[in-house]
PDB file of N, CA, C and O in Angstrom:
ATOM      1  N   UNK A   1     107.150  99.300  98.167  1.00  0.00           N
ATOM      2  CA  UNK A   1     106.373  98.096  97.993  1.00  0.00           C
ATOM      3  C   UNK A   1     104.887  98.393  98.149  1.00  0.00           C
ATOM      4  O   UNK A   1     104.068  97.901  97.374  1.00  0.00           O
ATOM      5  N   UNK A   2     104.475  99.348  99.341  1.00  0.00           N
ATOM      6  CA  UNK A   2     103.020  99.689  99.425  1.00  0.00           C
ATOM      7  C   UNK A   2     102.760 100.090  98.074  1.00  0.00           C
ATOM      8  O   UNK A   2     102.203  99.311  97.301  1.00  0.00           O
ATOM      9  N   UNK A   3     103.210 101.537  97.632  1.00  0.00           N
ATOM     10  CA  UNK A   3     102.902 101.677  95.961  1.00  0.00           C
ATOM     11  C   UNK A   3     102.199 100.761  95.259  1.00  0.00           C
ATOM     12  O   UNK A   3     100.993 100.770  95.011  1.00  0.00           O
ATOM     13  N   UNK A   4     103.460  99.545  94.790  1.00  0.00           N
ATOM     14  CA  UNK A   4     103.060  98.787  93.747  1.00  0.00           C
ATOM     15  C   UNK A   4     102.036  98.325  94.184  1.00  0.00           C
ATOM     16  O   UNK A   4     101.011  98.351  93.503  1.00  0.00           O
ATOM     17  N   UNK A   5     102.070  97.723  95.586  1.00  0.00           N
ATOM     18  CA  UNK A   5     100.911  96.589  95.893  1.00  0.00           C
ATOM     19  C   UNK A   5      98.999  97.501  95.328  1.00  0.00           C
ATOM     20  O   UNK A   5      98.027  97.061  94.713  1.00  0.00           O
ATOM     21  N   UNK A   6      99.372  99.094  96.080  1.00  0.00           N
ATOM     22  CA  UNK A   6      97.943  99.603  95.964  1.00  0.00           C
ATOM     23  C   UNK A   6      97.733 100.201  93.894  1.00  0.00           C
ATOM     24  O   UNK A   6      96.773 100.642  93.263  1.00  0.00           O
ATOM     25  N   UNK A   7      98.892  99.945  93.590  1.00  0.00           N
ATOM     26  CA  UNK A   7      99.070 100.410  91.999  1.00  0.00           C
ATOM     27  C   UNK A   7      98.365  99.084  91.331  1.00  0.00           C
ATOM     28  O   UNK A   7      97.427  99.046  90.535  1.00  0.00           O
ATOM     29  N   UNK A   8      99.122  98.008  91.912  1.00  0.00           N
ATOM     30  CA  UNK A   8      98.577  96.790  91.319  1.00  0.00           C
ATOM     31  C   UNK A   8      97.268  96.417  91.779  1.00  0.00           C
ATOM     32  O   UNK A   8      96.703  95.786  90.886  1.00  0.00           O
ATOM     33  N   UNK A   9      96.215  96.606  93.281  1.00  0.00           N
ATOM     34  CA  UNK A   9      94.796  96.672  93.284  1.00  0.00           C
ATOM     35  C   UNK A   9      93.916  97.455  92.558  1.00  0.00           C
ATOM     36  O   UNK A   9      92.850  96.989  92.157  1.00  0.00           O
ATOM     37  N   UNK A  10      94.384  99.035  92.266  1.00  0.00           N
ATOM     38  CA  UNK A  10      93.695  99.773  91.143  1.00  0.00           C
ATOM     39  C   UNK A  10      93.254  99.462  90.150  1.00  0.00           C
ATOM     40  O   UNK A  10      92.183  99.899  89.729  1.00  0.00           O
ATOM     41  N   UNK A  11      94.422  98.132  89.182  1.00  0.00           N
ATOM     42  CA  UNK A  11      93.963  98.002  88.099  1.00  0.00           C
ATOM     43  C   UNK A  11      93.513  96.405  87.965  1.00  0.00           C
ATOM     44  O   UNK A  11      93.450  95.739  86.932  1.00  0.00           O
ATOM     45  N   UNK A  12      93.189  95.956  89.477  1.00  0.00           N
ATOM     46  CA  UNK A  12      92.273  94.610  89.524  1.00  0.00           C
ATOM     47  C   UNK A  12      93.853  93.483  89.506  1.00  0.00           C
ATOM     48  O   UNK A  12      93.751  92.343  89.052  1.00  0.00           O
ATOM     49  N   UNK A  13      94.735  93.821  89.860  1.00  0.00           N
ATOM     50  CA  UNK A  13      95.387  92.716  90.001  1.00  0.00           C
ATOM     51  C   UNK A  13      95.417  91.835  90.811  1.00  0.00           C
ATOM     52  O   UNK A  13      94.278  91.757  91.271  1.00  0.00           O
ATOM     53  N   UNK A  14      96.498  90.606  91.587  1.00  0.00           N
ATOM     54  CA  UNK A  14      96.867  90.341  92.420  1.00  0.00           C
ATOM     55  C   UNK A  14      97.881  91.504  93.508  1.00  0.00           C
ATOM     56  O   UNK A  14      98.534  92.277  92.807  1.00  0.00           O
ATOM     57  N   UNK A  15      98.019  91.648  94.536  1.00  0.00           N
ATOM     58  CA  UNK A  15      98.665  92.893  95.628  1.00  0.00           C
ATOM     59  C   UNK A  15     100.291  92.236  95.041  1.00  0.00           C
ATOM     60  O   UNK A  15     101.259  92.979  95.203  1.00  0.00           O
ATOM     61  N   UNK A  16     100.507  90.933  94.417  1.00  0.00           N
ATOM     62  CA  UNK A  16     101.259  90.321  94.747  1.00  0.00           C
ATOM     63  C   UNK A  16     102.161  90.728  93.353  1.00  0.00           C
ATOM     64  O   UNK A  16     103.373  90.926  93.272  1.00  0.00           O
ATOM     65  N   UNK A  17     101.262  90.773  92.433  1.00  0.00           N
ATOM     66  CA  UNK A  17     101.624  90.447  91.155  1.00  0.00           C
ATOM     67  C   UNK A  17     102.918  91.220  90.265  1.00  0.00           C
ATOM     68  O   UNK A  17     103.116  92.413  90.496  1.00  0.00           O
ATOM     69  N   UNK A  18     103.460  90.770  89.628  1.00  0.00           N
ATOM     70  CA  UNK A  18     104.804  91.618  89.390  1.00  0.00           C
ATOM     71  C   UNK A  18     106.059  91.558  90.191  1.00  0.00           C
ATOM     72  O   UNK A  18     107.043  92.064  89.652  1.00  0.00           O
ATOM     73  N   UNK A  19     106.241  90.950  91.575  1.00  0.00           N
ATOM     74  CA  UNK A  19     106.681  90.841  92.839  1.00  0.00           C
ATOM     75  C   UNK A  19     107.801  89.786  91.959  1.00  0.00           C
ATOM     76  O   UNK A  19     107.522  88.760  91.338  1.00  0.00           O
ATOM     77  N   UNK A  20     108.917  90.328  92.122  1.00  0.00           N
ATOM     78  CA  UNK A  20     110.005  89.104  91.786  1.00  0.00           C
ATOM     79  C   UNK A  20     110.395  88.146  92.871  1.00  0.00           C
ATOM     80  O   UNK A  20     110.306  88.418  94.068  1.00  0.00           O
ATOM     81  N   UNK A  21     110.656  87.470  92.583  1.00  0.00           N
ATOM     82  CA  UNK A  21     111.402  86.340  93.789  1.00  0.00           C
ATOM     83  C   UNK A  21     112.029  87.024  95.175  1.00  0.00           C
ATOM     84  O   UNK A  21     111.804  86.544  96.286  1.00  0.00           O
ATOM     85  N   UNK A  22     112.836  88.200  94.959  1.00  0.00           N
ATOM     86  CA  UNK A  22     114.097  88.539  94.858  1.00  0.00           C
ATOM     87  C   UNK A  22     113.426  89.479  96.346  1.00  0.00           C
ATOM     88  O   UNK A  22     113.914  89.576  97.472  1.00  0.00           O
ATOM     89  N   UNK A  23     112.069  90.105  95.745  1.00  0.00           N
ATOM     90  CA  UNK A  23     111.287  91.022  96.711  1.00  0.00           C
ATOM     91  C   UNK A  23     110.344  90.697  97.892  1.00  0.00           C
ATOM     92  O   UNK A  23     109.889  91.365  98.821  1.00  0.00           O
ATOM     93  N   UNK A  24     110.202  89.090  97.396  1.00  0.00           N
ATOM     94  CA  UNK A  24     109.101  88.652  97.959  1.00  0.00           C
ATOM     95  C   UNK A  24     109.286  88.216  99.356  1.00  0.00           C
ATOM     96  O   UNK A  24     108.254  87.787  99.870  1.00  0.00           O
ATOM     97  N   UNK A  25     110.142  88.216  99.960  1.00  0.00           N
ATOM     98  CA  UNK A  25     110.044  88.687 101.357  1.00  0.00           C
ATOM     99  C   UNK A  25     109.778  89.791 101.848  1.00  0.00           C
ATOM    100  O   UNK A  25     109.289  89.838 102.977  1.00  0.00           O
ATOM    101  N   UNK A  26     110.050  91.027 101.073  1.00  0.00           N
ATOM    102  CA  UNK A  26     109.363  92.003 101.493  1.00  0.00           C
ATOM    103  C   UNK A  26     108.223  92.125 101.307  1.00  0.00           C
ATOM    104  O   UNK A  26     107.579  92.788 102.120  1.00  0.00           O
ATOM    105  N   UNK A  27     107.764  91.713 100.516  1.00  0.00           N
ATOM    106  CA  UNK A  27     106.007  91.982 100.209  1.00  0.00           C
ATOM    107  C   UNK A  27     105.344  91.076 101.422  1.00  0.00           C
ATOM    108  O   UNK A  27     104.183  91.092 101.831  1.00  0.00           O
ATOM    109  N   UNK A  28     106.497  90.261 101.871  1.00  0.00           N
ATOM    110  CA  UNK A  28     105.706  89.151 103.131  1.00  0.00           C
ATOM    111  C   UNK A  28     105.982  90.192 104.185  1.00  0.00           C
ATOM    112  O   UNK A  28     104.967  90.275 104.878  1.00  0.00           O
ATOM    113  N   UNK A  29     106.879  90.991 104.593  1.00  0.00           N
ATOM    114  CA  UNK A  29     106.694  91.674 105.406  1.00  0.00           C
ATOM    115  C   UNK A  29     105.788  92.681 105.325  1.00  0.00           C
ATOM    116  O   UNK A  29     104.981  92.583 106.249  1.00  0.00           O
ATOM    117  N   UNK A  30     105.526  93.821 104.449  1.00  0.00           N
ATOM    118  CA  UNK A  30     104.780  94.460 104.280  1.00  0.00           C
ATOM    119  C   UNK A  30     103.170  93.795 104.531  1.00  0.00           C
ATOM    120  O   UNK A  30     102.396  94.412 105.262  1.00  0.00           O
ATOM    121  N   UNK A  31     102.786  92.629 103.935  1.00  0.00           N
ATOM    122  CA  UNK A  31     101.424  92.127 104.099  1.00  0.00           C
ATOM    123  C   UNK A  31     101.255  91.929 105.788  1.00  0.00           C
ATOM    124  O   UNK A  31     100.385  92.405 106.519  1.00  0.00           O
ATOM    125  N   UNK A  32     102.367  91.081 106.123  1.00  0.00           N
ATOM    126  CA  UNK A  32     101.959  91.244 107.453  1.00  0.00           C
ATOM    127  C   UNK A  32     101.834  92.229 108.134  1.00  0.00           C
ATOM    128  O   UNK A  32     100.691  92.362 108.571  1.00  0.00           O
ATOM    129  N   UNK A  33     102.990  93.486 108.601  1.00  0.00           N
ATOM    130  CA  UNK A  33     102.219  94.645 109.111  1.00  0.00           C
ATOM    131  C   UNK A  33     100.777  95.297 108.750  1.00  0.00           C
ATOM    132  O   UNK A  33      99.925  95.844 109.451  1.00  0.00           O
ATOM    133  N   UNK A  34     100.868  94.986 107.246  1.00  0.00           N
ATOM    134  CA  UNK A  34      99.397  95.594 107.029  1.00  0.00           C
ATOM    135  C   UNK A  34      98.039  94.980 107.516  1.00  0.00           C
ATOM    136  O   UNK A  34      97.036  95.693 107.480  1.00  0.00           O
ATOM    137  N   UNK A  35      97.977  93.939 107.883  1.00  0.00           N
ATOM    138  CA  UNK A  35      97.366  92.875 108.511  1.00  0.00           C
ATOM    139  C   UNK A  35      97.490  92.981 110.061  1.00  0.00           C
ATOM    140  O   UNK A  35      96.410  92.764 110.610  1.00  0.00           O
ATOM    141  N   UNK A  36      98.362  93.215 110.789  1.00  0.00           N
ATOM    142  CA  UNK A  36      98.551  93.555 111.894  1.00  0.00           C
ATOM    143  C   UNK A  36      97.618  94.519 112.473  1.00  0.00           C
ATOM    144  O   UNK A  36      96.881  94.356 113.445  1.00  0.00           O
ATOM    145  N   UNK A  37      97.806  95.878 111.490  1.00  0.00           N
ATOM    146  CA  UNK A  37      97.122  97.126 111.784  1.00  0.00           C
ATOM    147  C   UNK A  37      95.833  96.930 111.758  1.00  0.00           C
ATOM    148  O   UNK A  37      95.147  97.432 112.648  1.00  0.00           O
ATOM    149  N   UNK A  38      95.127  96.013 110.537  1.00  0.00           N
ATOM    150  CA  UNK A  38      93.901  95.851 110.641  1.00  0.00           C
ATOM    151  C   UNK A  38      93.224  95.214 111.481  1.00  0.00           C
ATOM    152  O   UNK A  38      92.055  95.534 111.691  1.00  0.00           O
ATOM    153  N   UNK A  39      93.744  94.313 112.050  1.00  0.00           N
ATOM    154  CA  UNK A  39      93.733  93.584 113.148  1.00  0.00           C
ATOM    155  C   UNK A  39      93.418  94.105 114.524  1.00  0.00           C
ATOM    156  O   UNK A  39      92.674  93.626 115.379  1.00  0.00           O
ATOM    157  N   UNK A  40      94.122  95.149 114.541  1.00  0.00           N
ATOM    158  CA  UNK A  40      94.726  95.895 115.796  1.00  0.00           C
ATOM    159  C   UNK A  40      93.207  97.219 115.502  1.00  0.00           C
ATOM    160  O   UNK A  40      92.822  98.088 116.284  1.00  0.00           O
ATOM    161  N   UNK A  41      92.745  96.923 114.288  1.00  0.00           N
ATOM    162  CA  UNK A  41      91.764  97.981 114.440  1.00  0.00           C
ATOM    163  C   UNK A  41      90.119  97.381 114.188  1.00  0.00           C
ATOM    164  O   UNK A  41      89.019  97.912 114.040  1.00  0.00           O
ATOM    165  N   UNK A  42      90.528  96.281 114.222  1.00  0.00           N
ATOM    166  CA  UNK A  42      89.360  95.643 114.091  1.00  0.00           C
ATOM    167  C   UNK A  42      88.493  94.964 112.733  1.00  0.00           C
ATOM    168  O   UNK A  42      87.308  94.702 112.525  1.00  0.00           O
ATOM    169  N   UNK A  43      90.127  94.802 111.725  1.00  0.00           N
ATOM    170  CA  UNK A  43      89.430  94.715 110.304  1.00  0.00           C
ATOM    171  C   UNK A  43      90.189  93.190 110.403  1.00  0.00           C
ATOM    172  O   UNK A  43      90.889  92.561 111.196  1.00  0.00           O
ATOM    173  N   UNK A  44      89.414  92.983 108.713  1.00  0.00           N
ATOM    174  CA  UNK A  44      90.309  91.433 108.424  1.00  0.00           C
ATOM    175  C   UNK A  44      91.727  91.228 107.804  1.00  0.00           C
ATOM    176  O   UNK A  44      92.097  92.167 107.100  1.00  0.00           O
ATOM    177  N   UNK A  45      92.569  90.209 107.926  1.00  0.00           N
ATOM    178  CA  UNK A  45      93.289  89.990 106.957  1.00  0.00           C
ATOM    179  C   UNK A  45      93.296  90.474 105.439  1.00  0.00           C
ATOM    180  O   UNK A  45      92.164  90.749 105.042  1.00  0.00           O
ATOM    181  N   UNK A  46      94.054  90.600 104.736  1.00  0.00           N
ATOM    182  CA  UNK A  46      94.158  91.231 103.156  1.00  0.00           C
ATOM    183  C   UNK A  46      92.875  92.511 102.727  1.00  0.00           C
ATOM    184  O   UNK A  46      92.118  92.447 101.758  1.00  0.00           O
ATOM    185  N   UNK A  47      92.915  93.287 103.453  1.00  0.00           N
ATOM    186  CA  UNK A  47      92.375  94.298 102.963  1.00  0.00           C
ATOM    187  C   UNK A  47      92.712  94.956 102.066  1.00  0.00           C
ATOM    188  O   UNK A  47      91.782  95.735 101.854  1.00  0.00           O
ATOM    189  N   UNK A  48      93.556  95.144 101.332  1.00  0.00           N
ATOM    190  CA  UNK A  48      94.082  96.213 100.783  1.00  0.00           C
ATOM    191  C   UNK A  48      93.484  97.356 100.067  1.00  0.00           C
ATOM    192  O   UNK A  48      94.008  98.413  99.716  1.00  0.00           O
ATOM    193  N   UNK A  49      92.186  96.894  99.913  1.00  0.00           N
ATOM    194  CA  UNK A  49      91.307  98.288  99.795  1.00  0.00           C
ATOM    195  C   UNK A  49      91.328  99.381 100.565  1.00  0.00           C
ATOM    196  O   UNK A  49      91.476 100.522 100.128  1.00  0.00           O
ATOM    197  N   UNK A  50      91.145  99.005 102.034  1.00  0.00           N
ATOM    198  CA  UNK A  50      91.276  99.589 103.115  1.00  0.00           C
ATOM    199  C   UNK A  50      92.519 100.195 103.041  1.00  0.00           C
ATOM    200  O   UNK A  50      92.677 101.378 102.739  1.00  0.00           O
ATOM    201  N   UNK A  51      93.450  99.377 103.320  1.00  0.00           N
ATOM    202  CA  UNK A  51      94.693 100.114 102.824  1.00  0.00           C
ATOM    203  C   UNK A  51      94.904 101.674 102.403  1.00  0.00           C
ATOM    204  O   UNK A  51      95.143 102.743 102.965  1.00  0.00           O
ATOM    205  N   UNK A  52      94.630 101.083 100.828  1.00  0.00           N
ATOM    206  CA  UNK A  52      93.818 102.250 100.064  1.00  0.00           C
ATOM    207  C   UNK A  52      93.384 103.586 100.547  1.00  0.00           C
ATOM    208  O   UNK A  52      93.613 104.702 100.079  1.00  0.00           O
ATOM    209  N   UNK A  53      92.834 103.287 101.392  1.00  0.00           N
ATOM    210  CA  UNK A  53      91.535 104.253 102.030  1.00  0.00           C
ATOM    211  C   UNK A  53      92.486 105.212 103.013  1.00  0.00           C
ATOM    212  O   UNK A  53      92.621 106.434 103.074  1.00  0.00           O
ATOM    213  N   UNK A  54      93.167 103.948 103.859  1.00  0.00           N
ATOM    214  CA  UNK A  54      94.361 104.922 104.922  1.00  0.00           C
ATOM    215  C   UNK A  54      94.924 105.979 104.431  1.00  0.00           C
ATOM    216  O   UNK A  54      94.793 107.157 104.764  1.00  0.00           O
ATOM    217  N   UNK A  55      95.926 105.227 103.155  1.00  0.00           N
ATOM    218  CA  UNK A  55      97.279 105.745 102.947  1.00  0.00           C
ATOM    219  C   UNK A  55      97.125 107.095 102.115  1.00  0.00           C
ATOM    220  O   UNK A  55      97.908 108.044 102.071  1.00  0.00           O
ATOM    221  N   UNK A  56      95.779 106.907 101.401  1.00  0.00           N
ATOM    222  CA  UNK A  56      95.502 108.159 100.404  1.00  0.00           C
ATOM    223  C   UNK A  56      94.459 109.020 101.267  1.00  0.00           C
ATOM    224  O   UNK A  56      94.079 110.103 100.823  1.00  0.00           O
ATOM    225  N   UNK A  57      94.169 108.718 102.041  1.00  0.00           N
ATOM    226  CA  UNK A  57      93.140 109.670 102.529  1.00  0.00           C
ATOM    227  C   UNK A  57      91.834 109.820 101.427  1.00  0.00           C
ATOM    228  O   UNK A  57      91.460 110.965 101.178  1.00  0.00           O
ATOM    229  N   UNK A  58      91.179 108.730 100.803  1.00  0.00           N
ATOM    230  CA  UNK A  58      90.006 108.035  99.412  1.00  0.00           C
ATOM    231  C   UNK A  58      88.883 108.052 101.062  1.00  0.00           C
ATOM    232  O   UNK A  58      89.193 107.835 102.233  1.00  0.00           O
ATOM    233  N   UNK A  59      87.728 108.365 100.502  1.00  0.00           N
ATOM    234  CA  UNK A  59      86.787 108.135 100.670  1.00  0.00           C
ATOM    235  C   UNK A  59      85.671 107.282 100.291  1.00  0.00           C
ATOM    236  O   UNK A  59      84.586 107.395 100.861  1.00  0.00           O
TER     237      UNK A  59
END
């Protein structure tokens, strides 16, 4: 789910977008941990740029 979500910010989407019904509790879980962490580190809600930045090691 991280994938798609940072596949789908690359090309300017919604984090959300493409997300079937079926998944979309997971993408609610996933947003929230990811939100958690930022939190826990001093960032805001829906970063997913940041994200970004973690998971790939992007500068």
């Amino acid at each position: 789910m991280l994938q798609r979500i940072i596949e789908n910010k690359d090309i300017g989407r919604a984090a959300n977008y493409g997300v079937h019904q079926a998944k979309h509790d997971l993408f609610r879980q996933v947003e929230e941990v990811v939100n958690l962490i930022h939190a826990e580190m001093g960032h805001g809600a829906g970063r997913w740029d940041l994200a970004k930045v973690y998971l790939r090691g992007e500068s």
